[in-house]
C-alpha positions as CSV (number, residue, x, y, z in Angstrom):
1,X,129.1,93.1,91.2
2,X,132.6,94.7,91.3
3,X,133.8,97.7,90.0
4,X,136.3,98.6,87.3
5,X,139.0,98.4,90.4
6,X,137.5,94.9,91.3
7,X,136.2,96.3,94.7
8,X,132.9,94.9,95.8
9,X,130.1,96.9,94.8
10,X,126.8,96.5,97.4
11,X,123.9,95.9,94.8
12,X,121.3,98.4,95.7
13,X,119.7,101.4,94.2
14,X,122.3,104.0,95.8
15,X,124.9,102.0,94.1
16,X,123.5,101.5,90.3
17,X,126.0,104.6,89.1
18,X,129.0,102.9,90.3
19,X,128.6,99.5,88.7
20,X,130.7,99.3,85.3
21,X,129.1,101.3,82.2
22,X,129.0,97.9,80.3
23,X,126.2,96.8,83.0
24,X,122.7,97.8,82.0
25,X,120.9,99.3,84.8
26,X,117.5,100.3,84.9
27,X,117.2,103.9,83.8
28,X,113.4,103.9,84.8
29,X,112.2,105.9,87.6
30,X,111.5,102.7,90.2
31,X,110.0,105.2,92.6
32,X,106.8,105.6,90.6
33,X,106.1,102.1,89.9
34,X,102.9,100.6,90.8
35,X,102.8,97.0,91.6
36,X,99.9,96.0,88.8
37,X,101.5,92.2,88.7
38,X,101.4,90.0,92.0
39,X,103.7,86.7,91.1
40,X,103.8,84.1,93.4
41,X,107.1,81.9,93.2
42,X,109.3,84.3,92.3
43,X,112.1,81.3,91.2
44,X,114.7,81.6,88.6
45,X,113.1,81.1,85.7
46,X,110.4,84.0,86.7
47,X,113.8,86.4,87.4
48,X,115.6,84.8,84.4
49,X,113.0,85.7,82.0
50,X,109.8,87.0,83.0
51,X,110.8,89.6,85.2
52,X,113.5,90.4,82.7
53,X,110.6,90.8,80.0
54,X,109.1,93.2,81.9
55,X,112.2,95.4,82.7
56,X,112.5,95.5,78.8
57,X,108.9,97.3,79.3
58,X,109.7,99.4,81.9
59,X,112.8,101.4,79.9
60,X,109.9,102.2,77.0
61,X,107.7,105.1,78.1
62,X,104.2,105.2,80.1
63,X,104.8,102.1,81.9
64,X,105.0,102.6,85.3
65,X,101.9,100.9,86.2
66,X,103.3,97.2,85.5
67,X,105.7,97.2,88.9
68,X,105.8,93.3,90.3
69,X,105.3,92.2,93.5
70,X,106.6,89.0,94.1
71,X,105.5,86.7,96.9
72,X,106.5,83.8,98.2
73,X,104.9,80.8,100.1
74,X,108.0,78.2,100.9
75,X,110.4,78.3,104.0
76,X,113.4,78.3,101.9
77,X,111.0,82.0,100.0
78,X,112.0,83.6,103.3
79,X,115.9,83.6,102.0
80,X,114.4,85.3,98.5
81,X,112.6,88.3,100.9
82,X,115.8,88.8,102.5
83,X,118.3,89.0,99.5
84,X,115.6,90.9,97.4
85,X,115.0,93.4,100.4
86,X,118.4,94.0,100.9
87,X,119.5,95.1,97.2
88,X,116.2,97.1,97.1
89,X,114.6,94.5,94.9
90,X,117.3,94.5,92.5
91,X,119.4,91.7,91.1
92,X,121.7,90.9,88.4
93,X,121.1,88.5,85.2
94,X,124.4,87.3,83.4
95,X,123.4,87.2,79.5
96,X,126.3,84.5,77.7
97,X,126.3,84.0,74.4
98,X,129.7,83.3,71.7
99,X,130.7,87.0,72.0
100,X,130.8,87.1,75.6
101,X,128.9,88.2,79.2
102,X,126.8,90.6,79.6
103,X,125.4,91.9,82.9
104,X,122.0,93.4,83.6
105,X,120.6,94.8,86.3
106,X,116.6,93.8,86.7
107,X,114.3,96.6,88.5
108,X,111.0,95.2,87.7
109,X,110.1,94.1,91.0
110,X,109.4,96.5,93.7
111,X,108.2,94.3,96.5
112,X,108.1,90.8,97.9
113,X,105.9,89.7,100.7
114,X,106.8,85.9,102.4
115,X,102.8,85.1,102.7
116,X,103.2,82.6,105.6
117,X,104.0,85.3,107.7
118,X,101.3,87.7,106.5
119,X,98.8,86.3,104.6
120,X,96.8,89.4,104.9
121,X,99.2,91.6,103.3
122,X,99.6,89.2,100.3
123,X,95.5,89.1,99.8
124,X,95.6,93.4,100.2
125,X,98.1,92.9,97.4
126,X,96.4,90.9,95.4
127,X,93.0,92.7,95.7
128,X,94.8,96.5,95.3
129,X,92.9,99.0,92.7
130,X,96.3,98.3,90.3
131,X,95.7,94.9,89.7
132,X,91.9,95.9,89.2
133,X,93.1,97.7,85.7
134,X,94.4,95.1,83.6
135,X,96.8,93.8,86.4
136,X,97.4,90.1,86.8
137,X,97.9,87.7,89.8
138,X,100.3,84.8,88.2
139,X,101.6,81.6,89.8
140,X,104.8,79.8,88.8
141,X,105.9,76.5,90.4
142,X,106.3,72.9,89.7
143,X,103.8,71.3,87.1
144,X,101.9,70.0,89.9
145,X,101.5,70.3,93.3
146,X,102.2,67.3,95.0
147,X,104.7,66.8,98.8
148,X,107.2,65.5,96.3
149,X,107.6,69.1,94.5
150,X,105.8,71.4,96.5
151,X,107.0,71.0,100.0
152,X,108.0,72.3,102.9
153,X,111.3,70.1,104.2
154,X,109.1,67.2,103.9
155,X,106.5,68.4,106.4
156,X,102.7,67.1,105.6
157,X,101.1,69.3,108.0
158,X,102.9,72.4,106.6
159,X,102.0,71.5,103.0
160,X,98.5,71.1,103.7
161,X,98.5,74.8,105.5
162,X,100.4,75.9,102.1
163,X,97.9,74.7,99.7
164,X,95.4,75.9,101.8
165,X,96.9,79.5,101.7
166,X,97.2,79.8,98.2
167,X,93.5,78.4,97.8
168,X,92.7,81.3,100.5
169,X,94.5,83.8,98.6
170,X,92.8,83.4,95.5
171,X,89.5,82.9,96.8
172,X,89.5,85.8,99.0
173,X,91.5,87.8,96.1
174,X,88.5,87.1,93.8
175,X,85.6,87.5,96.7
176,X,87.2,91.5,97.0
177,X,85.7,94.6,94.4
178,X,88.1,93.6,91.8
179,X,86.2,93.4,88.7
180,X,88.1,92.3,86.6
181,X,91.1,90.2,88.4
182,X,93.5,87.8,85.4
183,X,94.9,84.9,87.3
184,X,97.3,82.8,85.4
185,X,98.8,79.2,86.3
186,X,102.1,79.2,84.5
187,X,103.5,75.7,85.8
């Protein structure tokens, strides 16, 4: 982002005021937010449009219990945690259409946890008392899981220890007191 002086502009929460009035921001209070919605594969089409859905939510009022945690299970995830962490879980989606850009700043997620190097913290999440009140665990990814599209840099070994995590997480997820736990597959 840049300002109306074209000087670079650090995307983070301290910085939303000084982006260019034309950019949406979230005018939410992302303090409050509860993380009811774990997502795992948090992948451009999620941010694109999911996560973008749910922003639209979180500017009407008595929504702040759909927050999103995103999680992810890949090497190249570990990139996502660090950009995501560093803008406070913000980003930027460029709208174009035949009367021009528009920018928009997304604010619906408010965590992300790389689950390879916590798996424990990723199941807490997904068993937490917010997801227990209409919360949802969902999974994006390829259609299906195979080493071709689901992979690790080609490495059998660690594809079998991923699909073995995310059979982990959802077993365990669903063994905890949640009651009433919606887990949807949207490959």
């Amino acid at each position: 982002m840049t300002t109306s002086k074209s000087l670079p502009t650090r995307l983070c929460a301290a910085n939303l005021n000084r982006l260019p009035r034309d950019v949406q921001i979230p005018t939410y209070d992302r303090a409050i937010l509860t993380p009811a919605i774990v997502h795992i594969g948090v992948g451009g089409f999620h941010r694109a449009h999911q996560a973008v859905y749910l922003d639209d939510l979180l500017h009407q009022p008595c929504n702040a219990n759909w927050g999103l945690c995103g999680v992810g299970l890949l090497k190249q995830d570990q990139r996502m945690r660090d950009v995501l962490r560093s803008q406070d879980y913000l980003y930027t989606v460029v709208t174009r259409d035949s009367t021009g850009d528009r920018a928009r700043v997304v604010g619906s997620i408010v965590d992300f946890l790389y689950a390879p190097d916590d798996p424990g913290a990723v199941i807490e999440k997904m068993a937490a008392p917010s997801l227990d009140d209409g919360g949802a665990v969902r999974i994006s990814g390829p259609s299906r899981m195979t080493d071709d599209n689901f992979s690790s840099a080609g490495d059998p070994a660690q594809n079998e220890k991923l699909h073995a995590l995310i059979t982990d997480l959802v077993a365990r997820s669903l063994a905890s007191t949640l009651s009433d736990m919606h887990l949807a597959d949207l490959r």
